[in-house]
N, C-alpha and C positions, 0 to 999 in steps of 0.2 A: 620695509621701512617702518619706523616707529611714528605714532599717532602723528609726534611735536615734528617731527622731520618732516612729513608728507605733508601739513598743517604749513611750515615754513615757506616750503618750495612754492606750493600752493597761493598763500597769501600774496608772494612776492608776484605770484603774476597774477593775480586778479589786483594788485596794487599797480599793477603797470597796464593791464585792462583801461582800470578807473580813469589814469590818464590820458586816455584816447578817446574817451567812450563819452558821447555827448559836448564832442568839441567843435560840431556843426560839419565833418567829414563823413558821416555816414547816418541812411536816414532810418537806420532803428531805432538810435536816441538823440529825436530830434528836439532837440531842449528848445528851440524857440516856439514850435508849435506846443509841447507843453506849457511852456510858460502863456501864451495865448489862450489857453486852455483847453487843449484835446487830451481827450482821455487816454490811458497807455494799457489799459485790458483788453485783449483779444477778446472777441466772443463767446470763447471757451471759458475762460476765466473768469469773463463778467458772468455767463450762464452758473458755473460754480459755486461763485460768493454770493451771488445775490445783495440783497441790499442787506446793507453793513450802517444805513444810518443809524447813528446813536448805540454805534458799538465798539467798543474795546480789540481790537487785530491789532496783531501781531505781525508783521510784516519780514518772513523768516529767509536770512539770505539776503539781505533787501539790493543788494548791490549802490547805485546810485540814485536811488528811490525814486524815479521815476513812478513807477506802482505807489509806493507808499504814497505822492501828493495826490495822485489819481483816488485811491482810497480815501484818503482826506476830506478831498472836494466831496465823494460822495456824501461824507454824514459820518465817516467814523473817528474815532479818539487813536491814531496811528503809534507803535513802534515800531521802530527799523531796526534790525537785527543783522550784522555781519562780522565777517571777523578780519577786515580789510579796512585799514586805517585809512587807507587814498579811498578808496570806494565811500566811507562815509564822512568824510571831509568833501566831498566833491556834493554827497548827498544833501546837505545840510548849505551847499552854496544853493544844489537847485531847489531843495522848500524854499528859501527864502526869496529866489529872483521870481518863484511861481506863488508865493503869498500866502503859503499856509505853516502851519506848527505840525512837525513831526518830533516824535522824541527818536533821537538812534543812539543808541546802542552797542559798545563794540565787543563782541564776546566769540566764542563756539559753538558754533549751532547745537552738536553735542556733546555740550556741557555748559546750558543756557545757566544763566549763574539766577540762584536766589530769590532775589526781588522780580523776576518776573512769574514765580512761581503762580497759578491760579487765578491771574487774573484777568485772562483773555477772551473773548465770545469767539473768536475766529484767531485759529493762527492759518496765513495765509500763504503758501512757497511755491512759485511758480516757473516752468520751463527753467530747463538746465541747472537742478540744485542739487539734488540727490548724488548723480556722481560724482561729485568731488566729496562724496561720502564715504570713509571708511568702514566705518561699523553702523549699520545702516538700522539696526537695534536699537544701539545708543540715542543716535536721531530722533527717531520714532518718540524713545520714551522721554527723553529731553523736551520736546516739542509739545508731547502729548502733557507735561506737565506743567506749561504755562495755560492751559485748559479750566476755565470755571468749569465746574456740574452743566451740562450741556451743552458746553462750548465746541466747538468745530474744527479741526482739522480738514484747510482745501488744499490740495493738494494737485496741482495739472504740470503735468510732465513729458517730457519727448520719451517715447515710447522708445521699449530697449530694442524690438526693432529695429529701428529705424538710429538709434546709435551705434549699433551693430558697422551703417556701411560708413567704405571709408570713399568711395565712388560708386558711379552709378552705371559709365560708360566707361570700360568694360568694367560689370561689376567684379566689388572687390570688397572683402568685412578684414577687419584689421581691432573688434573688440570683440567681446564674449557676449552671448545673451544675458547671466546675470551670475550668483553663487558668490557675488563681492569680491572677484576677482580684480586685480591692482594691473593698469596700465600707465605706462611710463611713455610720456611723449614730450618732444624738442618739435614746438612748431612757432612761426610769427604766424601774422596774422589773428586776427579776431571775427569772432562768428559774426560782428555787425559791421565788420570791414576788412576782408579778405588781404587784405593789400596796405594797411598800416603797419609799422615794425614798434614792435613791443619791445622795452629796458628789461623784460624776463619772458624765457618763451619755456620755460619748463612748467611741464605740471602732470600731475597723477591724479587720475580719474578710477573709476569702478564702476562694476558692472551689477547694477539688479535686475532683475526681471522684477511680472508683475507677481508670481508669486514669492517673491522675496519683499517686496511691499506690502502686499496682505498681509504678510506674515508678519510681519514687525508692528503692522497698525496691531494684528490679534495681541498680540507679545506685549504690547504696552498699553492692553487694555482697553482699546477702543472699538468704537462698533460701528464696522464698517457698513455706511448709508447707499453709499453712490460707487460701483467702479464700472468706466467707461472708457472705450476706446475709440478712439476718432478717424476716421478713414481719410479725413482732408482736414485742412487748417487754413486759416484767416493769411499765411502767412509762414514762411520757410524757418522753420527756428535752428535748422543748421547751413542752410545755403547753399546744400546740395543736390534742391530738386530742379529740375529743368524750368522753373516758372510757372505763373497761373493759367490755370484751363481756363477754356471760354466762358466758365461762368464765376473766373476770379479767384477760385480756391487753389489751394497747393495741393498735390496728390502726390506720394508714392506709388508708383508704375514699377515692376520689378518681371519684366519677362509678360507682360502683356496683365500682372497681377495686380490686384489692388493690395498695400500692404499698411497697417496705419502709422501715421506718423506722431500723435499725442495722446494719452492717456487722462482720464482724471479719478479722483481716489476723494471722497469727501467721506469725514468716520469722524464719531463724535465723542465724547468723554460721557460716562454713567452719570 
């Protein structure tokens, strides 16, 4: 499939996402406690950014910017970036019912248009962005280009691992580990509500590893600072682990193994 074709199909269900998603049905995005004001960075990702007051992010992907007001509140100067017309319509209802100024955006992530060229300290893209990436190159240097001199690329992501299963009991992989290979899936449901039915359930995904990430941070010039891999998380970012251990974390168990389930990648512009 061509870029605009997998781009279409694509849009059309992260626009039919948008409208499910923070409608008080499920408590990933629970717009009322944001609006209250609880933060929406996991740990991992707060660890990553660090403090962003009085800075310039880029907020890449942004979906329905839950992150972007969170960032906000922190201290920073937010854009929101998607290419989902329902996703940032829906965005720009919740800055507003949460009380802060975000600027969004609606473009290509790879092929970030013009005016956001250079002027970013942080571009920011978190949990499940990347595969709905085709040219995962493109990305990179798109992204890597709304970068001031120092500026920052964070990047925390579900590890290709662990996007690899398609189940757990009996295991079962149903994606590639990485090489940008193109999967084609007819599913409803939504990763923050198993059990909502979706106005579009098509969409096309791909597959990086992490050396296909490194590779594209070197590729577009950036020097990679930080790549980690995380063996538990704050939190199921696909909802298919068994639930929290006794001490609250989510783990991948895989045959009695430890396997990880998020990545983070922080690489900065010369």
């Amino acid at each position: 499939m061509e870029h605009e074709e997998v781009a279409a199909v694509n849009r059309a269900y992260w626009d039919a996402l948008a409208a499910v998603h923070g409608e008080g049905r499920d408590a990933y995005y629970d717009l009322e406690a944001l609006v209250a004001g609880r933060d929406s960075l996991s740990d991992a990702e707060d660890a990553a950014v660090g403090d962003v007051a009085g800075l310039d992010v880029l907020h890449v992907q942004c979906h329905i910017g839950f992150d972007s007001v969170s960032l906000t509140r922190r201290g920073a100067r937010v854009t929101g970036v998607d290419f989902s017309p329902a996703s940032l319509a829906k965005a720009r209802a919740v800055a507003e019912r949460s009380g802060v100024s975000v600027d969004f955006v609606q473009a290509d992530a790879v092929a970030l248009p013009d005016t956001l060229s250079a002027r970013f300290d942080v571009a920011y893209a978190t949990i499940g962005v990347i595969c709905w990436i085709d040219d995962l190159r493109a990305w990179m240097r798109s992204v890597a280009g709304t970068l001031r001199p120092g500026g920052r690329l964070v990047l925390v992501e579900i590890h290709p691992l662990f996007n690899m299963i398609e189940r757990l009991d009996p295991l079962a992989l149903d994606f590639p580990y990485g090489g940008g290979e193109a999967r084609r899936f007819d599913e409803d449901g939504s990763y923050a509500d198993p059990d909502v039915h979706l106005a579009s359930t098509e969409q096309v995904s791909y597959a990086h590893s992490l050396g296909d990430v490194a590779g594209a941070a070197l590729a577009a010039g950036l020097r990679i600072e930080r790549l980690e891999e995380h063996m538990d998380a704050a939190f199921d970012p696909r909802g298919l682990l068994p639930g929290p251990e006794e001490d609250g974390r989510h783990r991948l168990r895989v045959d009695g193994e430890l396997l990880p389930v998020l990545f983070t990648l922080v690489a900065s512009r010369p």
